[in-house]
N, C-alpha and C positions, 0 to 999 in steps of 0.2 A: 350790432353785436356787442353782449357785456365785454366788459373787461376777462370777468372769468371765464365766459365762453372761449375768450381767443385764447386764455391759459390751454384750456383743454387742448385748442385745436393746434397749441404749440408742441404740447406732447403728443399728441396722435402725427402729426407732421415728421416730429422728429423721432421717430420710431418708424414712421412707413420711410424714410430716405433715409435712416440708419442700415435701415434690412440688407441683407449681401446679396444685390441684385448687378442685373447682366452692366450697368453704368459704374457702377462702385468696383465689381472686381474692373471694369476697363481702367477706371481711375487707380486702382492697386497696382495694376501689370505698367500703367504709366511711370507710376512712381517708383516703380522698380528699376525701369531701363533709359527711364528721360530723365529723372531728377524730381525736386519740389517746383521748381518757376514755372515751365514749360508744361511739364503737367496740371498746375492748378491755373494759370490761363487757358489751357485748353477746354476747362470745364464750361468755359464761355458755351463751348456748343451745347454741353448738355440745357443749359441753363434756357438759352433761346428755343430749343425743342420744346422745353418744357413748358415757356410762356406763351410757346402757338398753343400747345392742348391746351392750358390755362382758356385761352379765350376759347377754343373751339369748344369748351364745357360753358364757358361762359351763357355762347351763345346757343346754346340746346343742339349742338351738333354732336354731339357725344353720345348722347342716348341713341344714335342711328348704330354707331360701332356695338353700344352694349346692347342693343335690340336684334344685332345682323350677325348670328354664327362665320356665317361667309367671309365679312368684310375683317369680324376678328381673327381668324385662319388665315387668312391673308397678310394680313401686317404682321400674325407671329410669327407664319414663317417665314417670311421676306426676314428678319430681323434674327431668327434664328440661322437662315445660311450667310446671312453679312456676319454674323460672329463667329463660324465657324472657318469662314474665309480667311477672317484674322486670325482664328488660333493656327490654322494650320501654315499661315504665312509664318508664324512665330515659328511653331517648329521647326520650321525646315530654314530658317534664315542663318544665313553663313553664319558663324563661331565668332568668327573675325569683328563681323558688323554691332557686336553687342561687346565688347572686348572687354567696358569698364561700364558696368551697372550703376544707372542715377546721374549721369553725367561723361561718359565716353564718347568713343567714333561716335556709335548708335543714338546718344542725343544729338548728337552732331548733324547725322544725316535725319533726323526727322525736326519736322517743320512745327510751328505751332497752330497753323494753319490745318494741318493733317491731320494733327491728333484731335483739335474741335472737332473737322467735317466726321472724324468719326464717333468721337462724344455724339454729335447730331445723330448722326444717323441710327446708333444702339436706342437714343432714347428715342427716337422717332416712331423704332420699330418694334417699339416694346406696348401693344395695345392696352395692356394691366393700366399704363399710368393713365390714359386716357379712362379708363371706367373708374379707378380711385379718386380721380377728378368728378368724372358727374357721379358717382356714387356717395362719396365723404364729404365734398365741398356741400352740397346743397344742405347738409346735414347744421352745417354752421351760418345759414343763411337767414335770420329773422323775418319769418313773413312779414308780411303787410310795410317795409321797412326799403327803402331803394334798393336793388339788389347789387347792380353798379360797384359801388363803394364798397360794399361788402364782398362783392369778387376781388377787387381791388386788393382789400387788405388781406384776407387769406392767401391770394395769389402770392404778393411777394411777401408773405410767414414763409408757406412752402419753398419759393425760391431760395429764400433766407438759411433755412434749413438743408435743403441739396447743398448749398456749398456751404456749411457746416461736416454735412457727409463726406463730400468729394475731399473737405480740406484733411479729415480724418485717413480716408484709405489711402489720398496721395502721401500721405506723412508717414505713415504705415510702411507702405515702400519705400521710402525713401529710407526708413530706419533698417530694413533688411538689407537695402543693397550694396553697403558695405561689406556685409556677411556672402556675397557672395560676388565679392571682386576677382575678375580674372578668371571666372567660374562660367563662360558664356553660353557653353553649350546647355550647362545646366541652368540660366536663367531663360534661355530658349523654350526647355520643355515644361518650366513651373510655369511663365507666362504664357505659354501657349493651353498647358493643359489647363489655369483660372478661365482663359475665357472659353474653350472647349465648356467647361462646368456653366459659365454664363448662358453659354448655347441650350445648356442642356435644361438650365431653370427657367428659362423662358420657353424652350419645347413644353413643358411640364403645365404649363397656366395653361386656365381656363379661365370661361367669365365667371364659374362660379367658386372659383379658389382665392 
C-alpha cells in the first residue's frame, strides 16, 4: 500500500467511525453519566470487537454474513433488542442512582468492566461493521502484494480511528453533563431515549445501505 493510498484510507476510516452509530451514541450516554476515565477505558470493548471482525474479514469469513440475508437478520436484531434493553434500563432507573451526571453515585455504582462488556457486545451486534470490513478493506488491499501486512496496517488505522471517535463523543458528554447536574430524571430519559435512537439506526440497515 502507497503512502497516499493509506491517506485516502485515513479519511474514509475516519468518517465511517465518525458517523453517529449505535457505539458512539453508547460512548455519548457514557460520558454523560460516568464521566471521561471510565468511559474512555471502557471503549477497550469496543475496540476488541472490532479487531475479532478485523480478522474475521481477514480471513474471508465475512463475505458468509454479507452473502447470508439470515445470518445478517440475526446479528441485527440480536443487537438491536440488547440496545433497547439499555435504553429502557435507562429510563426507568431510579433519579437517585444518576444524582450527579459525569461522575456521581451513578459512576460510582458502574463498573468499567460493564461498561466494556457492553461497548462489546453493541459492537458485536452491529453486522454493518463486519460488511464495511470485507467490503472497504479489500478495496485498499494491493494485489499481487502479501495481504497479511496489509490487513495489518489498515486494521489498526481503523482502530486508531474508533478511538479517535469514542474519545470525541465521550468528551462530548462529558462537556454537557455539568449542564445537567442534579437534573437526573432528565439525564435518565436523554440517555435512555440516544440509545433507544441507536436501537432504532441499526433496526434501519441493511446490506445494501
Amino acid at each position: 500500500m502507497s503512502f497516499e493510498s493509506w491517506l485516502v484510507f485515513v479519511v474514509a476510516a475516519a468518517l465511517i467511525s465518525l458517523s453517529p452509530g449505535a457505539n458512539n451514541l453508547l460512548a455519548l450516554t457514557n460520558g454523560l453519566r460516568f464521566g471521561a476515565a471510565r468511559s474512555l477505558a471502557a471503549v477497550g470493548g469496543r475496540i476488541g470487537a472490532f479487531a475479532v471482525m478485523i480478522v474475521i474479514a481477514a480471513l474471508g469469513l465475512g463475505a458468509v454474513l454479507a452473502a447470508s440475508e439470515l445470518a445478517f437478520q440475526i446479528v441485527k436484531w440480536v443487537g438491536v433488542a440488547y440496545l433497547v434493553y439499555l435504553g429502557l434500563r435507562a429510563l426507568t432507573a431510579p433519579a437517585a442512582v444518576q444524582s450527579t451526571p459525569g461522575g456521581g453515585s451513578g459512576a460510582a455504582r458502574q463498573s468499567v468492566g460493564v461498561m466494556a462488556r457492553r461497548e462489546f457486545l453493541v459492537a458485536l451486534g452491529n453486522p454493518k461493521a463486519i460488511l464495511v470490513f470485507t467490503a472497504v478493506f479489500p478495496q485498499f488491499v494491493v494485489p499481487g502484494e502479501p495481504a497479511l501486512p496489509q490487513f495489518v496496517v489498515i486494521g489498526f488505522t481503523f482502530l486508531a480511528t474508533e478511538c479517535l471517535a469514542a474519545f470525541v463523543y465521550v468528551l462530548s458528554g462529558k462537556v454537557f453533563a455539568p449542564l445537567l447536574r442534579d437534573r437526573a430524571s432528565l439525564v435518565n430519559r436523554l440517555t435512555g431515549g440516544l440509545l433507544l435512537a441507536a436501537a432504532g439506526l441499526l433496526a434501519s440497515a441493511s446490506r445494501r445501505s
